[in-house]
GUDRENRO-914077 format. One line per field, with one value per residue (C-alpha): residue in one letter; y, x, z; residue number from 1. Coordinates in nm, 2 decimals. Example, Ala and Ser with C-alpha at 12.3 -4.5 7.8 and 13.67 -1.06 7.14 Angstrom:
2
res <- (a, s)
yy <- (-0.45, -0.11)
xx <- (1.23, 1.37)
zz <- (0.78, 0.71)
n <- (1, 2)
//
This chain:
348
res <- (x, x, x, x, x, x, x, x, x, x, x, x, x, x, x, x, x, x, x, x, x, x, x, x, x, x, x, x, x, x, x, x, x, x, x, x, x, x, x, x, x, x, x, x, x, x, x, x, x, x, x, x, x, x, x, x, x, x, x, x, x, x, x, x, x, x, x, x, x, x, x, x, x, x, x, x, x, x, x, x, x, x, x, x, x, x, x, x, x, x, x, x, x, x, x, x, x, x, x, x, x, x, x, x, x, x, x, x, x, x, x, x, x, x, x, x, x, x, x, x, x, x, x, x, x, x, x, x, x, x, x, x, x, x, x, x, x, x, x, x, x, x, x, x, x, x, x, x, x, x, x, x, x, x, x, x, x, x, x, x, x, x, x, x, x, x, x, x, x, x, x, x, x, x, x, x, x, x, x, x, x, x, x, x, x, x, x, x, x, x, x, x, x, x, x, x, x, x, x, x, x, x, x, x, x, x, x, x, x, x, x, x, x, x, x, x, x, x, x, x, x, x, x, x, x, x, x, x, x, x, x, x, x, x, x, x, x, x, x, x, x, x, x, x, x, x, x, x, x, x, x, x, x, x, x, x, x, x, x, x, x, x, x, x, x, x, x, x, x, x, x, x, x, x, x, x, x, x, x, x, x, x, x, x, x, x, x, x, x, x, x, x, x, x, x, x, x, x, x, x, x, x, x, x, x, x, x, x, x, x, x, x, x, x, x, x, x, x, x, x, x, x, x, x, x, x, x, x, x, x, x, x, x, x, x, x, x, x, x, x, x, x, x, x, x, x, x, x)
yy <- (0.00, 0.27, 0.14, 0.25, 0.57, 0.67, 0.59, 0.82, 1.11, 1.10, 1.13, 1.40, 1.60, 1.55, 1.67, 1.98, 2.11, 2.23, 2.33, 2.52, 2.68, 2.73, 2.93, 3.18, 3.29, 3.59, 3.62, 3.89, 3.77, 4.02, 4.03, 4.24, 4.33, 4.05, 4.24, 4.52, 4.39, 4.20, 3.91, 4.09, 4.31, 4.06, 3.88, 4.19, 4.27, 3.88, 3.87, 4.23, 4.16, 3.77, 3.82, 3.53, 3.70, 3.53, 3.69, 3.58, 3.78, 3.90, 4.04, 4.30, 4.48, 4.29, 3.92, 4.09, 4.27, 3.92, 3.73, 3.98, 3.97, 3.64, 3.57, 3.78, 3.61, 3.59, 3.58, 3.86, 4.17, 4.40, 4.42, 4.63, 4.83, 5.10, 5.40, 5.37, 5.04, 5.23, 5.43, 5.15, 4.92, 5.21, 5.34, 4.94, 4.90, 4.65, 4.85, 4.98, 5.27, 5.35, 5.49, 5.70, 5.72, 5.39, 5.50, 5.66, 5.72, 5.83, 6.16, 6.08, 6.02, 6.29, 6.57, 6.54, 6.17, 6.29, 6.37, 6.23, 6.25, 5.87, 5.87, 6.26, 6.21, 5.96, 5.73, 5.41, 5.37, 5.47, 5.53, 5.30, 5.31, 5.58, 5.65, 5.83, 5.72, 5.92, 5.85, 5.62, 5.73, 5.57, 5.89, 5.67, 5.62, 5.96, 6.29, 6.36, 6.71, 6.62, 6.49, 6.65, 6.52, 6.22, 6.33, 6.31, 5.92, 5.96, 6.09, 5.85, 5.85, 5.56, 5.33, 4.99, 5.16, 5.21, 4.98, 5.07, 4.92, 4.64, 4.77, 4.94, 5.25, 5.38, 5.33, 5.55, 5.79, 5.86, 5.92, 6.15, 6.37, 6.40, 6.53, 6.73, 6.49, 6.38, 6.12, 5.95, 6.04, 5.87, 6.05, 5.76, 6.02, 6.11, 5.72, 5.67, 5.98, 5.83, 5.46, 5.54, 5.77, 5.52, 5.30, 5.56, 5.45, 5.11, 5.13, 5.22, 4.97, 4.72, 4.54, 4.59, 4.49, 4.57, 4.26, 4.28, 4.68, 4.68, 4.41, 4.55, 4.91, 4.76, 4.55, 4.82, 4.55, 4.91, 5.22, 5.49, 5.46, 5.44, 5.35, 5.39, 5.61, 5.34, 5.12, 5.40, 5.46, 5.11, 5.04, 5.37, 5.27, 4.99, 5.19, 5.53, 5.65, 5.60, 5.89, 5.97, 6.26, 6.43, 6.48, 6.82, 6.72, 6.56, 6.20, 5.98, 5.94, 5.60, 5.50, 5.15, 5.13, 4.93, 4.91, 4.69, 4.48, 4.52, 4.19, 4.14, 3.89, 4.04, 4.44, 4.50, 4.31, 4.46, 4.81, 4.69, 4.55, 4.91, 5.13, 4.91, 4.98, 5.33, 5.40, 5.58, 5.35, 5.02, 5.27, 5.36, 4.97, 4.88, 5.17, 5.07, 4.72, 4.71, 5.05, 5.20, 5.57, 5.55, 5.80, 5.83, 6.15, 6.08, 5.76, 5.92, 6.19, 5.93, 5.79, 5.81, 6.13, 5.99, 5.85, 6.12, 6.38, 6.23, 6.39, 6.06, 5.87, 6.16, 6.45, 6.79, 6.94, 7.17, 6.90, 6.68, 6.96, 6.82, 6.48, 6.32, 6.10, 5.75, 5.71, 5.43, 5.43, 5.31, 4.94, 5.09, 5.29, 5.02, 4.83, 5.05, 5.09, 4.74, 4.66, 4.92, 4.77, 4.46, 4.60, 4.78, 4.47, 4.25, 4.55, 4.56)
xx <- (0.00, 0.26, 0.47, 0.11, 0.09, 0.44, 0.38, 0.08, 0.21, 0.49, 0.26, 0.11, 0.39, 0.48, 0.14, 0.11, 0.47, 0.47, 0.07, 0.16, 0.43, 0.20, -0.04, 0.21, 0.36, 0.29, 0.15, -0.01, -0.25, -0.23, -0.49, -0.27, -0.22, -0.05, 0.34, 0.27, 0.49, 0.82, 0.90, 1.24, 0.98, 0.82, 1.15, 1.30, 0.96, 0.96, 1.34, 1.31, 0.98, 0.97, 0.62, 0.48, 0.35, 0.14, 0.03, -0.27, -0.28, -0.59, -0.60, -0.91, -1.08, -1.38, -1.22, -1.08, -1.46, -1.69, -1.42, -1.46, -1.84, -1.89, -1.73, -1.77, -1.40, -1.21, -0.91, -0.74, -0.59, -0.47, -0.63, -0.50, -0.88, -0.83, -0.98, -1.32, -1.35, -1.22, -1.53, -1.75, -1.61, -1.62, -1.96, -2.04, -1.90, -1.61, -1.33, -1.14, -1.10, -0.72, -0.59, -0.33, -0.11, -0.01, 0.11, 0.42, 0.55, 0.19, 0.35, 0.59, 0.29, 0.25, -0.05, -0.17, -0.31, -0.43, -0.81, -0.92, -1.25, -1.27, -1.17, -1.24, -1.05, -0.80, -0.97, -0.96, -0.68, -0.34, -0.25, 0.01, 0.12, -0.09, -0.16, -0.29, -0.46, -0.35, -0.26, 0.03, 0.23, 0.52, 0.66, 0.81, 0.44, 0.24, 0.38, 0.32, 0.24, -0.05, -0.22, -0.36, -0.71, -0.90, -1.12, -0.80, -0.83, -1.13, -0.93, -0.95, -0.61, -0.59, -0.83, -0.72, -0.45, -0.56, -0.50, -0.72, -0.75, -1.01, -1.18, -1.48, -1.46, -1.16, -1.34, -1.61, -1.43, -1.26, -1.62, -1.71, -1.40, -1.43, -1.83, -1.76, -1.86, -1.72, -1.53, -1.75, -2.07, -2.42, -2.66, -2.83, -2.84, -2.46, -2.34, -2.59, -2.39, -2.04, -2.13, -2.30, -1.97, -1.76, -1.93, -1.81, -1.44, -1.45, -1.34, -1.01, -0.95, -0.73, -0.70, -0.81, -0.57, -0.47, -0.20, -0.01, -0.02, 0.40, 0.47, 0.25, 0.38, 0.78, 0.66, 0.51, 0.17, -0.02, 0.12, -0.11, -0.37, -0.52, -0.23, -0.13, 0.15, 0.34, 0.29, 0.43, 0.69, 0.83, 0.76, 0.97, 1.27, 1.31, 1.14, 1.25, 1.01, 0.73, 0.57, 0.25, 0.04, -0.22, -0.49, -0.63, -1.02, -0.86, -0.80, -0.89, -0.59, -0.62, -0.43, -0.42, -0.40, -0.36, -0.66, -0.76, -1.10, -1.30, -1.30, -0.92, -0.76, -0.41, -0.45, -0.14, 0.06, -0.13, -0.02, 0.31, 0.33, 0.15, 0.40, 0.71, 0.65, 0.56, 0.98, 1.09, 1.37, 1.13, 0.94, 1.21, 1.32, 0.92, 0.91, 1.25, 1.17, 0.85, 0.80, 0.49, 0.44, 0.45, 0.27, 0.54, 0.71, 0.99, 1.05, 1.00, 1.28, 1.53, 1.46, 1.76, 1.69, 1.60, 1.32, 1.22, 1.18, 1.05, 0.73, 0.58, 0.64, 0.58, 0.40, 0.40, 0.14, -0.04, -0.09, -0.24, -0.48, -0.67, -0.73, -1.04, -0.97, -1.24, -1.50, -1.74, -2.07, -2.43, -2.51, -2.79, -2.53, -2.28, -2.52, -2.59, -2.19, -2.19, -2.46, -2.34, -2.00, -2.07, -2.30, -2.00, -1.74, -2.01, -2.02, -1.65)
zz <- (0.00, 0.12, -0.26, -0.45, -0.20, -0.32, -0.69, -0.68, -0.54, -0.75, -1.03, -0.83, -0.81, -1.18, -1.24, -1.04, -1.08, -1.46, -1.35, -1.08, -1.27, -1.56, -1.37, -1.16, -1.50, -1.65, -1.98, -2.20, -2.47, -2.82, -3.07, -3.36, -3.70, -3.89, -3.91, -3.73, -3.43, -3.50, -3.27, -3.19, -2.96, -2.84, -2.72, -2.58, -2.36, -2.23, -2.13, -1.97, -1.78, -1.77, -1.95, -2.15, -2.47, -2.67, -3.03, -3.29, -3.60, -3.81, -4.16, -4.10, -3.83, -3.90, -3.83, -3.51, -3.43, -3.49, -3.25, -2.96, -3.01, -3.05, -2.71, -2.41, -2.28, -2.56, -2.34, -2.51, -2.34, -2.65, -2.99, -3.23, -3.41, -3.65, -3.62, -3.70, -3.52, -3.20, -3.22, -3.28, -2.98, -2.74, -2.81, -2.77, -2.44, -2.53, -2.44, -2.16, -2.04, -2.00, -1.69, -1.85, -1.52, -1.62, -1.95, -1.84, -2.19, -2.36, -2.36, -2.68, -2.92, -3.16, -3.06, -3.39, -3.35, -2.98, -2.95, -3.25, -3.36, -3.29, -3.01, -2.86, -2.56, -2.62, -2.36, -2.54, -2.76, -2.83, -3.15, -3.32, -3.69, -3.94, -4.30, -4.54, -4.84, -5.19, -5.54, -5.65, -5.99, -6.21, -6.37, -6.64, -6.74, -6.67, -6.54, -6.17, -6.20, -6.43, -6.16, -5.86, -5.77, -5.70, -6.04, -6.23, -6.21, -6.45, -6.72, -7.00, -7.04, -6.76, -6.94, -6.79, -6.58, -6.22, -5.91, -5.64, -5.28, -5.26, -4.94, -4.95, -4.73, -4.88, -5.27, -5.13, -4.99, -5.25, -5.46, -5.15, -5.17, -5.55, -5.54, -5.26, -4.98, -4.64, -4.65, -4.33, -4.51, -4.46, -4.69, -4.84, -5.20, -5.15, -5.08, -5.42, -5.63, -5.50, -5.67, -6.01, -5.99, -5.93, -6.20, -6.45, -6.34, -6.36, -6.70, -6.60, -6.30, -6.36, -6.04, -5.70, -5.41, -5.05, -4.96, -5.28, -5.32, -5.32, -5.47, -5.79, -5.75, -5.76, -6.07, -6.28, -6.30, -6.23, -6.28, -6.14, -5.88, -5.53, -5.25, -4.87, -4.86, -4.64, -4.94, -5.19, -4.96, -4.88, -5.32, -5.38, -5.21, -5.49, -5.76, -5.78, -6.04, -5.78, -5.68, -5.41, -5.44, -5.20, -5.37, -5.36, -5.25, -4.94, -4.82, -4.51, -4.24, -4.09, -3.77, -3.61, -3.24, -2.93, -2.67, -2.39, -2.41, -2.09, -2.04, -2.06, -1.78, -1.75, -1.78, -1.55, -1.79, -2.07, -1.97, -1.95, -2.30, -2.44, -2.27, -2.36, -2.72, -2.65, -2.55, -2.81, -2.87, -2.95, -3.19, -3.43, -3.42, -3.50, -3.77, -3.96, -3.92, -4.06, -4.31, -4.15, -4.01, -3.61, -3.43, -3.14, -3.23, -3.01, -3.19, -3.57, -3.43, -3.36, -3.74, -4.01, -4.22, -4.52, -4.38, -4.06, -4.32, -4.67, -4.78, -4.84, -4.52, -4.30, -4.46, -4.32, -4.10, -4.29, -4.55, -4.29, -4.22, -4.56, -4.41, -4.25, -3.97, -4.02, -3.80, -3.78, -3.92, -3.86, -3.95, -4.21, -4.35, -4.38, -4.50, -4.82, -4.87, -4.93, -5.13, -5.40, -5.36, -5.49, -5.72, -5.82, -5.87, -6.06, -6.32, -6.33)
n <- (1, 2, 3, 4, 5, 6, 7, 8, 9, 10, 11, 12, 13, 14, 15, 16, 17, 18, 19, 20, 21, 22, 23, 24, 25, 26, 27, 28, 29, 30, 31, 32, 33, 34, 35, 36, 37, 38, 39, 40, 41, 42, 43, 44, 45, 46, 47, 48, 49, 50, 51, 52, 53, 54, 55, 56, 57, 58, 59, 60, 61, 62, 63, 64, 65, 66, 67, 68, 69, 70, 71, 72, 73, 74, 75, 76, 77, 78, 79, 80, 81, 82, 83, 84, 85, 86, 87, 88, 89, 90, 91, 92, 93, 94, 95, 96, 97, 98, 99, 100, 101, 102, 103, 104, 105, 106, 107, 108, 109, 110, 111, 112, 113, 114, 115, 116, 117, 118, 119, 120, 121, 122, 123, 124, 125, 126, 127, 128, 129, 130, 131, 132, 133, 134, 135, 136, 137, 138, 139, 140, 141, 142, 143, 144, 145, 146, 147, 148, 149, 150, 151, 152, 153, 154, 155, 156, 157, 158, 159, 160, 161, 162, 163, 164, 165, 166, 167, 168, 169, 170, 171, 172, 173, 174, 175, 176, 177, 178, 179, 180, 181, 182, 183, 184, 185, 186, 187, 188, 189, 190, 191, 192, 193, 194, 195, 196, 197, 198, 199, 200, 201, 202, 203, 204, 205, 206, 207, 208, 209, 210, 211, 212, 213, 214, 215, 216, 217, 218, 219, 220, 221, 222, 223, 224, 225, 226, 227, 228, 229, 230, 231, 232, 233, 234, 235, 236, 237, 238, 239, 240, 241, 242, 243, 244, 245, 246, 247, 248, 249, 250, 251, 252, 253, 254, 255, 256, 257, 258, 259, 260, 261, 262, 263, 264, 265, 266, 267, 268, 269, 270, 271, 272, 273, 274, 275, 276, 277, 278, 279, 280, 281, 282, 283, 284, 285, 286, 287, 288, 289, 290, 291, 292, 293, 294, 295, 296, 297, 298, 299, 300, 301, 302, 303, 304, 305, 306, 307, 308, 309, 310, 311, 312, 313, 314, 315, 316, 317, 318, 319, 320, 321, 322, 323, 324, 325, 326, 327, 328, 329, 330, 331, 332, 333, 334, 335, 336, 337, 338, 339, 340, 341, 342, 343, 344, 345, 346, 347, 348)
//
């Protein structure tokens, strides 16, 4: 009997050592943007805090949305929304509100991306990367200065030409800006005017694409069009004939960030993660390494010149002052959008 007694709590403590261990670690769950934070981070947090992070990666804010709505404990303590998504999840309740004490190093974000109209008070996110959405142009192929406007795109000199980004809201908006509209609009007879407008350019779109955007600008597959000046930026450092223009009617600025679900298990380790990448030395790294626009000024300061300052990467502030932050938009209103956009790609 004593032998069996032995044997079991042997496999007892075999058991409830690794489980024991298991549950005094410390982890943070991350819900992100596929590439928007290189494992390098990741190992430098874990060996400097002996946090556990663990990382899924989505490809759109809506994969990310449905998850956290279709379980109350997903189990995540960071998800990454863009804009507009930032103001849908905190007018819906699922996100935290930040105790900013605990963000010792909120202060190096740039003012411009503070107190946006998605987020009026910066109580809910904390902006990460940003963009801006303009027009892409191979000046072996068309001359730059000939084009200045989102209604330049019309021109039938582009017939069959034009890559644009396969993603409804920024198809619209560019419609809006070109009849005069908001980008965020929601009048049923606007949202109406921006498709049958957008119907008359289908005639010189020759590919939609979001994930291959750089790969087609390097190439010369499309040579004039809709891009993210990220994506120009990162395609113009292998072709030089790339060129990005603001367009004159304005554009939409988009900004990914980081929040914390109200439901998260680990906040304490969640703040730790956020304000880690907020140092303005983890920025730059995160900005060189992957191409994107960060909105930590002190990080963007401590760039290499040729990026810090290039028009295209980092545009000035007065031209920002043409831009329209997203923000989200009623279901009704949603619904519309995409009912004329596949209307729109079945007359394509």
């Amino acid at each position: 009997m004593k032998t069996i007694l032995r044997r079991l709590l042997c496999i007892l403590v075999i058991i409830f050592v690794p489980l024991t261990a298991l549950a005094g670690q410390k982890i943070v769950n991350v819900y992100a943007w596929t590439g928007e934070i290189p494992d390098f981070v990741v190992r430098m947090f874990e060996k400097k805090t002996g946090i556990k992070v663990n990382i899924a990666t989505y490809e759109n804010n809506e994969i990310m949305y449905s998850k956290l709505r279709a379980a109350k404990n997903a189990g995540y303590d960071i998800v990454m929304p863009s804009s507009y998504f930032v103001d849908r999840m905190r007018r819906q309740g699922m996100l935290e509100k930040l105790d900013k004490t605990r963000l010792v190093n909120l202060a190096n974000i740039n003012p411009q991306f503070q107190n946006a109209a998605y987020d009026p008070q910066s109580e809910y996110s904390v902006p990460h990367f940003w963009g801006v959405t303009g027009i892409f142009v191979n000046s072996n192929y068309f001359a730059p200065e000939s084009i200045k406007k989102w209604s330049d795109l019309w021109d039938e000199r582009f017939y069959n030409q034009l890559m644009l980004l396969d993603d409804t809201r920024e198809i619209f908006s560019m419609a809006l800006l070109s009849l005069g509209y908001s980008a965020n609009d929601h009048d049923p007879e606007h949202i109406k005017a921006a498709y049958l407008k957008l119907k008359e350019l289908m005639k010189n779109v020759k590919v939609f694409s979001t994930d291959t955007v750089v790969s087609i600008i390097i190439d010369e597959d499309a040579t004039v069009g809709m891009a993210w000046n990220g994506d120009t930026f990162k395609a113009s450092q292998d072709n030089h004939n790339v060129k990005f223009i603001y367009p004159q009617e304005g554009f939409v600025i988009w900004v990914d960030t980081f929040a914390i679900p109200t439901n998260a298990p680990h906040k304490d380790a969640a703040y730790e993660f956020i304000n880690f990448i907020l140092r303005p030395d983890i920025g730059k790294e995160i900005a060189i390494s992957t191409g994107f626009p960060t909105a930590n000024l002190a990080a963007q300061k401590l760039l290499p010149p040729e990026i810090r300052d290039n028009p295209t990467a980092y545009p000035s502030k007065e031209v920002l002052r043409h831009g329209q932050f997203q923000t989200d938009l009623s279901d009704d209103t949603l619904a519309l959008y995409e009912k004329y956009w596949e209307e729109l790609k079945m007359s394509g």
